[in-house]
C-alpha positions, -999 to 999 in steps of 0.1 A, spaced: 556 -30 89 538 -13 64 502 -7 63 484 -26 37 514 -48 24 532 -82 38 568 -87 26 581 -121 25 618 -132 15 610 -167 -2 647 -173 -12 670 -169 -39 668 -131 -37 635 -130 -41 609 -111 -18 571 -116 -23 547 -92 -18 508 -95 -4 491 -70 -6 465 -65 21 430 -52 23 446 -18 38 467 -8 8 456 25 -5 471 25 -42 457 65 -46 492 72 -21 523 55 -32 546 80 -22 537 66 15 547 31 8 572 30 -17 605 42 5 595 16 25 593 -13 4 624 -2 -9 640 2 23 630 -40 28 641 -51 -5 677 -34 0 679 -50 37 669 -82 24 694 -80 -5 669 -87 -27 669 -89 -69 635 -97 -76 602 -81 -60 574 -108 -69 535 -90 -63 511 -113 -60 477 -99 -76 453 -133 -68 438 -107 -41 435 -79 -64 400 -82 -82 405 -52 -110 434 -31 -115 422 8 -128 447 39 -135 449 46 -100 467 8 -92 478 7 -124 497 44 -112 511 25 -82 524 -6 -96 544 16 -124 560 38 -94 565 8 -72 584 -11 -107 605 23 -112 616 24 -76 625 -11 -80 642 -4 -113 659 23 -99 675 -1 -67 684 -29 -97 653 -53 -86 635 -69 -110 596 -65 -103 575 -94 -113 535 -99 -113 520 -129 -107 483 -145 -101 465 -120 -120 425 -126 -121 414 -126 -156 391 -101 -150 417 -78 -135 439 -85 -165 411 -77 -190 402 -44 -171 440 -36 -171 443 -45 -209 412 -17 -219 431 8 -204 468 3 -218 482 17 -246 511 2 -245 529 -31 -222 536 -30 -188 571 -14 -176 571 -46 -153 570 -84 -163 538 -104 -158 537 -143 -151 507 -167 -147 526 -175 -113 553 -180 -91 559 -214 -108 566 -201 -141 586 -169 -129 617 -172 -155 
């Protein structure tokens, strides 16, 4: 188990993952090996992050979803966003300067 996150295979080699009111974005290096260790276990090709919890995403989450993509990257899974809150995604979008390493969908409906 790891503190702040809930993994879930939902078939088709893909694993969703929740995060939880515990996750501390400022200290990837803590959670990363471990969702990697998960996706490889459960043979996983696609890590799908559901961000309907996630009210605002700043540099600091921003930081962790880019180091959590390139571990994914790394093991050949594909890391997919989904349910962002609009508000997250505008807060997100004033602090780009260029896209996303990872893929973005509205939801896990219109994953491609």
């Amino acid at each position: 188990m790891i503190e702040g996150i809930h993994l879930t295979p939902i078939g088709d080699g893909n694993v969703l993952l929740e995060p939880g009111e515990g996750l501390d974005p400022s200290a990837p290096e803590s959670m990363v090996a471990p969702v990697l260790e998960y996706l490889q276990r459960n043979e996983a090709r696609r890590l799908v992050y559901d961000l309907k919890s996630v009210r605002l995403i700043d540099e600091v989450y921003y930081s962790w979803l880019v180091k959590l993509d390139a571990t994914c990257r790394i093991a050949n899974v594909e890391m997919v966003t989904v349910n962002m809150q609009p508000a997250a995604a505008y807060a997100l979008s004033l602090t780009l300067s260029q896209s996303p390493p990872f893929t973005c969908a509205l939801d896990i409906h219109h994953l491609r």
